[in-house]
MDTraj code that builds the backbone (N, CA, C; nanometers):
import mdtraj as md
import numpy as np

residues = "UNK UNK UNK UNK UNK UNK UNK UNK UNK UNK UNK UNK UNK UNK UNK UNK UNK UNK UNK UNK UNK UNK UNK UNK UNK UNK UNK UNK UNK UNK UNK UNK UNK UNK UNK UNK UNK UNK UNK UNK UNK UNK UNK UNK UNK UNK UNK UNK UNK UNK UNK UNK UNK UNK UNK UNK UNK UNK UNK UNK UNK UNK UNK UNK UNK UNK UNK UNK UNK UNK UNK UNK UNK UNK UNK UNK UNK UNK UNK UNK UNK UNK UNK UNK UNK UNK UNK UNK UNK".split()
xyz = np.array([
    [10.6455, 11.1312, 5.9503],
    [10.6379, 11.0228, 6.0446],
    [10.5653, 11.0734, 6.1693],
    [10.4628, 10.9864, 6.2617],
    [10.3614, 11.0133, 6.3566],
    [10.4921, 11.0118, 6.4597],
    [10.4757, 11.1331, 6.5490],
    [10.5179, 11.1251, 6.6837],
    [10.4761, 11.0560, 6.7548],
    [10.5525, 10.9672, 6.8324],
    [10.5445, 10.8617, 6.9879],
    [10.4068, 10.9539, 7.0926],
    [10.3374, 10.8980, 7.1089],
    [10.2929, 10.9449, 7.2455],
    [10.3132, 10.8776, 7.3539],
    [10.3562, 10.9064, 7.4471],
    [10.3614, 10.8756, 7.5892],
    [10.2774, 10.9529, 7.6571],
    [10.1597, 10.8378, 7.7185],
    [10.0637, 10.8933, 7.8244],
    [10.0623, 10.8088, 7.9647],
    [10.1887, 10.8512, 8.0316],
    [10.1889, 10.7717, 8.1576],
    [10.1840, 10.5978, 8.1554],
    [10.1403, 10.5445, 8.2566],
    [10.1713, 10.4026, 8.2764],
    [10.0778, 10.2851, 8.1583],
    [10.1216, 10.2295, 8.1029],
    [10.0938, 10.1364, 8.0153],
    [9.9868, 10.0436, 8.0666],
    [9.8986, 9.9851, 7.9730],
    [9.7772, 9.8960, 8.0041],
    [9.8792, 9.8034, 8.1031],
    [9.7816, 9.7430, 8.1883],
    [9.8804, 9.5951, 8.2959],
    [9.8885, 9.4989, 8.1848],
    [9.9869, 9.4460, 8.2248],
    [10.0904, 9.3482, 8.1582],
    [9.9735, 9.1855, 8.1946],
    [9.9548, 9.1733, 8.2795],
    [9.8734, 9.0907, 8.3382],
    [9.6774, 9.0829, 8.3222],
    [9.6249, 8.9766, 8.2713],
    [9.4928, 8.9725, 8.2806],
    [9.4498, 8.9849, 8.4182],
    [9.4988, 8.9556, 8.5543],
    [9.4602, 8.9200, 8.6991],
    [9.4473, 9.0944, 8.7164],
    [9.5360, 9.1259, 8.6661],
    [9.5317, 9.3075, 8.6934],
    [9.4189, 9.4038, 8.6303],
    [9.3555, 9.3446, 8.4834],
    [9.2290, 9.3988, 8.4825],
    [9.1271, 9.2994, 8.5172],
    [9.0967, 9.2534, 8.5860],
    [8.9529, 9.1261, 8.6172],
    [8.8725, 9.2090, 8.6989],
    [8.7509, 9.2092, 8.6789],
    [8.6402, 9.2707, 8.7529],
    [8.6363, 9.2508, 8.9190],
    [8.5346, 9.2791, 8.9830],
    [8.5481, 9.2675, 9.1542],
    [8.4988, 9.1611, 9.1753],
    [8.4111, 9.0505, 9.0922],
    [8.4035, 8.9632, 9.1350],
    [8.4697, 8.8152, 9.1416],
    [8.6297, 8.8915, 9.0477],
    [8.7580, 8.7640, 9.1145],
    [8.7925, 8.7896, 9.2009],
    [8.9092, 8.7154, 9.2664],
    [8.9603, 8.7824, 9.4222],
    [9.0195, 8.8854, 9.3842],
    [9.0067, 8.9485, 9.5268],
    [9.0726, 9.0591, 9.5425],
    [9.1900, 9.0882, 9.5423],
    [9.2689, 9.1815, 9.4465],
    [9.4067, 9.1714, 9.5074],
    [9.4567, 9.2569, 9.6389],
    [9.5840, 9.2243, 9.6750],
    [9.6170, 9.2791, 9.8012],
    [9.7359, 9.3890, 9.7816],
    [9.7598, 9.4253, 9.8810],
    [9.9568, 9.5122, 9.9341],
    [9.9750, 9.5417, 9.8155],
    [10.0386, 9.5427, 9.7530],
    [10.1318, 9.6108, 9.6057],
    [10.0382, 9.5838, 9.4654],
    [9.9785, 9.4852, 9.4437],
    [9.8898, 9.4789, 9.3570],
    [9.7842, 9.5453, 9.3309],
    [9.7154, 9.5869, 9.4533],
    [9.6228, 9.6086, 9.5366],
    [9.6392, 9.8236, 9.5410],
    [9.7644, 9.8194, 9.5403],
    [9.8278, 9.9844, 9.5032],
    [9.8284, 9.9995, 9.3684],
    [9.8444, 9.9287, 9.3350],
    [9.9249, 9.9328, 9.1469],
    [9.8062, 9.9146, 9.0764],
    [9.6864, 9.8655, 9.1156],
    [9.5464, 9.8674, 9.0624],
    [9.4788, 9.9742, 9.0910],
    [9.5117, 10.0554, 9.2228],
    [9.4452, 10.1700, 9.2439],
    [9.5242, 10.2866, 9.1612],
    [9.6155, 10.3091, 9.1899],
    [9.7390, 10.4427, 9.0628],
    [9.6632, 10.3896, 8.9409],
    [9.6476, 10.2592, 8.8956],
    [9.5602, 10.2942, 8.7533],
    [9.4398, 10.3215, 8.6875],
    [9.3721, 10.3032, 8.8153],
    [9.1772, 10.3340, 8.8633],
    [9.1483, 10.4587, 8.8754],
    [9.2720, 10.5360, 8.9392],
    [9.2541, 10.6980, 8.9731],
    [9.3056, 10.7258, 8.8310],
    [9.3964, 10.6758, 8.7289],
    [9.4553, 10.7269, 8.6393],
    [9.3789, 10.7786, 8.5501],
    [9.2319, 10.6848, 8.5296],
    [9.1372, 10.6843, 8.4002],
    [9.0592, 10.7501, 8.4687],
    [9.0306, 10.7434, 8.5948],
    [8.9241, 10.8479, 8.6654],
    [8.9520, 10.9845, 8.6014],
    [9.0906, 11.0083, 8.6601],
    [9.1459, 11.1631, 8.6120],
    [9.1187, 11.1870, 8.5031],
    [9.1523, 11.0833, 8.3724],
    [9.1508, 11.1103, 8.2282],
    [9.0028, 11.1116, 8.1988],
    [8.8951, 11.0651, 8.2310],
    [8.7639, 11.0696, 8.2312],
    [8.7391, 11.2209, 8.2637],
    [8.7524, 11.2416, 8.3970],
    [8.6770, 11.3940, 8.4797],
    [8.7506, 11.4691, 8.3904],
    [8.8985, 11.4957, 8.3332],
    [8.9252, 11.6007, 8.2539],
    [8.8359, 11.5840, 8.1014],
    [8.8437, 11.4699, 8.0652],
    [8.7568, 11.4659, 7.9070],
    [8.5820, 11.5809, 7.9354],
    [8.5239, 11.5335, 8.0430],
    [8.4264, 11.6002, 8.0564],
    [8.4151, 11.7368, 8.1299],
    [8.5355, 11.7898, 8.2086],
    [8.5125, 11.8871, 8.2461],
    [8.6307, 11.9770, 8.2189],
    [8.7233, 11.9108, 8.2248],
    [8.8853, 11.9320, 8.2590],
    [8.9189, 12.1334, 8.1812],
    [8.9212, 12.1069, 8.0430],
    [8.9584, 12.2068, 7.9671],
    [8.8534, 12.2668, 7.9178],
    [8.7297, 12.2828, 7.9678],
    [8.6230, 12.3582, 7.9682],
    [8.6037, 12.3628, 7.7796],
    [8.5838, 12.3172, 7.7586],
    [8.4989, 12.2707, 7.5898],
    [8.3945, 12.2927, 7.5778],
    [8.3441, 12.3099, 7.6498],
    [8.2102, 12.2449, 7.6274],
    [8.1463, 12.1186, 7.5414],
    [8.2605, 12.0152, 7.5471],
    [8.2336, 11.8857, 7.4970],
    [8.1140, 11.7369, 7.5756],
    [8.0707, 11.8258, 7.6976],
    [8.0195, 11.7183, 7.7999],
    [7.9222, 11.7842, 7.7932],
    [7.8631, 11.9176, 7.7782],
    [7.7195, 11.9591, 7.7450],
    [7.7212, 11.9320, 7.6146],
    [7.7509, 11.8884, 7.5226],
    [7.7244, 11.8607, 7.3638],
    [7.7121, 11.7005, 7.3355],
    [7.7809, 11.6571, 7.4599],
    [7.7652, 11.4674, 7.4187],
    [7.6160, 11.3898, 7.4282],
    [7.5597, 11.5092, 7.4838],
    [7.3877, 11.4521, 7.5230],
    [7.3714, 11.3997, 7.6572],
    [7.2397, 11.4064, 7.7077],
    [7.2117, 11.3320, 7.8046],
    [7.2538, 11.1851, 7.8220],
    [7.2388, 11.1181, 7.7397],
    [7.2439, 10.9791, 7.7158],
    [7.4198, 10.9399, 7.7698],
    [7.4762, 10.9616, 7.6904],
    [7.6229, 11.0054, 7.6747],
    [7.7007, 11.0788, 7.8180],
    [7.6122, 11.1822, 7.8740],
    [7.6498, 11.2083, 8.0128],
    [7.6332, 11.0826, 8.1056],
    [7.5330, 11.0684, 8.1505],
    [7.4728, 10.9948, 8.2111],
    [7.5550, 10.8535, 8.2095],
    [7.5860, 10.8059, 8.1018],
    [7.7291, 10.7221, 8.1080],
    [7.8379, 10.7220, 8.1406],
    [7.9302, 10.8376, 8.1122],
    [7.9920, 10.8700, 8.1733],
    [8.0442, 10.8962, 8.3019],
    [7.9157, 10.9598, 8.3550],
    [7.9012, 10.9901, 8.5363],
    [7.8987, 10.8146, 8.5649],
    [7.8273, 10.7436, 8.5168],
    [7.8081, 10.6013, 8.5609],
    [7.9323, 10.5632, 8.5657],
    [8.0295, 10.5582, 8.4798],
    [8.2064, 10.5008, 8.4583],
    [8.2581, 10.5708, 8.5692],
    [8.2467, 10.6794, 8.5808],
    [8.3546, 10.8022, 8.6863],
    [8.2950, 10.7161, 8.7991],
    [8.1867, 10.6751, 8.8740],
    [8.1189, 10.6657, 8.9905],
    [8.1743, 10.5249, 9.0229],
    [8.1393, 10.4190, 8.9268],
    [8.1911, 10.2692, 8.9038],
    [8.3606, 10.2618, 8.9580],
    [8.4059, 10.3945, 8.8635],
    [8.5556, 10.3792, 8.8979],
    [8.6394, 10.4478, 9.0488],
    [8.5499, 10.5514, 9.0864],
    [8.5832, 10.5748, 9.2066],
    [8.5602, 10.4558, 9.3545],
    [8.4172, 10.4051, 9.2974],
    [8.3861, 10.2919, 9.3880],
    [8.4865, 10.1592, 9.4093],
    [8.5761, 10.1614, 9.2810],
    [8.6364, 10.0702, 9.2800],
    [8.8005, 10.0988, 9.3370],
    [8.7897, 10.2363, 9.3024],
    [8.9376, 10.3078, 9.3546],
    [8.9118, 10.3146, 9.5438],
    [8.7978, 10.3038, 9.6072],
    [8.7869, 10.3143, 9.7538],
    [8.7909, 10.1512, 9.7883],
    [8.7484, 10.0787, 9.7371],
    [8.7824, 9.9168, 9.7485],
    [8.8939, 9.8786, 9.7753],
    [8.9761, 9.9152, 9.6275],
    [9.1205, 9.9266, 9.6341],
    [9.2117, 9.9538, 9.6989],
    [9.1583, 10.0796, 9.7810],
    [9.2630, 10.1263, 9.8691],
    [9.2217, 10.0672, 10.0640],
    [9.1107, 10.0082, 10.0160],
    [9.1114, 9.9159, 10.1414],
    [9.2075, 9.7929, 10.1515],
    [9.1473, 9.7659, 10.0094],
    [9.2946, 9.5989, 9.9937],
    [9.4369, 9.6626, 10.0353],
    [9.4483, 9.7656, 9.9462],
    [9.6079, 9.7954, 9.9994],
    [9.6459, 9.7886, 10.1401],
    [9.6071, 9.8130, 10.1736],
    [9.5979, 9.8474, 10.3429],
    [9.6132, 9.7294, 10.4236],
    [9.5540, 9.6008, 10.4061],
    [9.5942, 9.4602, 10.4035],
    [9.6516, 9.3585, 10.3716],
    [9.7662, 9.4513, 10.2776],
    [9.8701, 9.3670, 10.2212],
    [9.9836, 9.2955, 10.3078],
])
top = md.Topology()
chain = top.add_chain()
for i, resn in enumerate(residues, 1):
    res = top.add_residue(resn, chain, resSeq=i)
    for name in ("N", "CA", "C"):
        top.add_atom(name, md.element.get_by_symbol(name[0]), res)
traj = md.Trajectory(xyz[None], top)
């Protein structure tokens, strides 16, 4: 029988919680609880490509990098957004 994995906080329960930046913004607690999960995949991203030294991020190709850095960059931009909303809750 497959062992359970538990990897921290669960997809949001809510569609309003993943919607892109061009619905409204959320605010105060939403607005936190969207950022803890923006930094979450950030983290899980920067370790996939650098984290445990593999050398799995020089082998994925240019193409494949270059995407990646695009997601990490997208998601930090969105994690500094975020933590502006919070701030106006």
């Amino acid at each position: 029988m497959a062992e359970q994995i538990i990897a921290g906080r669960s997809t949001p329960k809510s569609s309003r919680r993943t919607r892109g930046a061009a619905s409204v913004s959320p605010t105060g607690e939403d607005a936190r609880d969207l950022l803890e999960i923006k930094l979450a995949q950030l983290n899980s991203l920067l370790w996939c490509c650098y984290g445990d030294g593999n050398g799995w991020f020089e082998e994925a190709g240019e193409k494949h990098r270059d995407h990646m850095l695009w997601i990490a960059a997208d998601l930090a931009r969105e994690a500094e957004r975020l933590l502006g909303e919070s701030g106006r809750g």
